[in-house]
N, C-alpha and C positions, 0 to 999 in steps of 0.2 A: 660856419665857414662856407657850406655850399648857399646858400642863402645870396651873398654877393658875386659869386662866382658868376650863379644863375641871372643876376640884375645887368651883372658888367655885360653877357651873352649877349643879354636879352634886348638891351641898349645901342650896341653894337650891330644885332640884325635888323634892327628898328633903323637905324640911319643908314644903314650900307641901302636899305631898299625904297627909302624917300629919297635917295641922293639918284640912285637908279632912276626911279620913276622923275625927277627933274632933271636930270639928263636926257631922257626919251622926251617928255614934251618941248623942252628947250631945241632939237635935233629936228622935228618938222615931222610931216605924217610921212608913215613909210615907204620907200618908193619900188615901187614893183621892178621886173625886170622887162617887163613887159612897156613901161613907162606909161603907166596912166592908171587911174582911179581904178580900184574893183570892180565898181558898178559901171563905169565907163566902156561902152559898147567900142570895139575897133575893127576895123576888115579883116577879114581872114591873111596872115601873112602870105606873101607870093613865094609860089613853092621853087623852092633851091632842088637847080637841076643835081642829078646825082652822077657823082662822079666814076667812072667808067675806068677800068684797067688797073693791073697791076700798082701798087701802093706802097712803096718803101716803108719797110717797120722801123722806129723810132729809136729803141731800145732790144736788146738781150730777153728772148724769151717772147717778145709781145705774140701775141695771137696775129694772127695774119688779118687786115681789112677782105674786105667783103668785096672785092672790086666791079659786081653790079646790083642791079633792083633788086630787093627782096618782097617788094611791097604787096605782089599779090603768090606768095607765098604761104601754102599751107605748111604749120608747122604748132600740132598739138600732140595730145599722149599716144594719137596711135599711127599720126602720119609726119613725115619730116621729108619732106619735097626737097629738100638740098641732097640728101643721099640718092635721088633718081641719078645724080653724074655726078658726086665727090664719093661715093661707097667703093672698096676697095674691089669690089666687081664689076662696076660698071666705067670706071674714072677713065682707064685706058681710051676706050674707045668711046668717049664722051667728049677726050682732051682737055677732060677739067683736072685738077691736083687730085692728086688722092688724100683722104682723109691720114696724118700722124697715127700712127699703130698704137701710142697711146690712149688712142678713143674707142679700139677694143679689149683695153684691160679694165676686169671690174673692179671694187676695193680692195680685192686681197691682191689683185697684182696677174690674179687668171687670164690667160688671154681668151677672147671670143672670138667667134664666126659676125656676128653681129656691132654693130656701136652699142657700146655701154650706155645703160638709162643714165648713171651720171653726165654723160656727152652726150644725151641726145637730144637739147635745146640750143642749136650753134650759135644763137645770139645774146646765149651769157658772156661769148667770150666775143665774139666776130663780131663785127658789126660795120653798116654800108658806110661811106662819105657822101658828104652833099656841100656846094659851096657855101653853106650857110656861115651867115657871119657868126662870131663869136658873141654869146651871152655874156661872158664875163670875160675880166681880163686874163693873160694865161703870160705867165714864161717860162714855161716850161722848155728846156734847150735839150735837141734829141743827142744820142749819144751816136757814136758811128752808124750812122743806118743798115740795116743788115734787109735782105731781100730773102 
């Protein structure tokens, strides 16, 4: 009884994966996003100015954009250059936002004097804009924009 079971299987993943593999050659070489061969050398793309100011959120919840450069920005385990004017000591008189009170509770919910190591890479969540065009297509549709 298992004998056939086994052959029917075994039949069955044998054609599902020739049929595969004749569909991929039949479909043409794969095409990057980049549009052009692997090996095909291209200019460096021209750098998309970065977008500057305040940035209306999309959705409920989003993380707040980045509204300038981060580009020469230190930020490793033991230094994080954005808390010089978003830390909740210096922001006032920086006139930058203060950092959500949320980024000094640690796991169990403790509040801190300091940002919590869980919060303290802001570009898990933030992140700059630049007018670069879109890699892929998107319709994504924002809900009432919230500031």
């Amino acid at each position: 009884m298992k004998l056939p079971v086994l052959v029917g299987i075994s039949t069955l993943a044998i054609t599902t994966v020739l049929a595969g593999l004749a569909i991929a050659q039949s479909s043409g070489p794969v095409q990057s996003l980049r549009g052009a061969d692997i090996e095909q050398s291209l200019p460096a793309d021209t750098v998309h100015k970065q977008l500057e100011g305040r940035i209306a959120r999309n959705y409920r919840q989003q993380p707040p954009l980045i509204p300038h450069s981060i580009s020469q920005y230190q930020m490793d385990k033991r230094t994080n250059q954005c808390l010089s004017c978003h830390d909740w000591t210096v922001a006032g008189e920086r006139g930058a936002p203060t950092l959500s009170m949320t980024h000094y509770l640690d796991r169990e919910g403790n509040q801190l004097d300091t940002v919590a190591g869980t919060r303290w890479f802001c570009n898990q969540c933030h992140v700059p804009q630049a007018n670069a065009p879109e890699l892929v297509g998107n319709s994504f549709q924002p809900s009432n924009a919230v500031r």
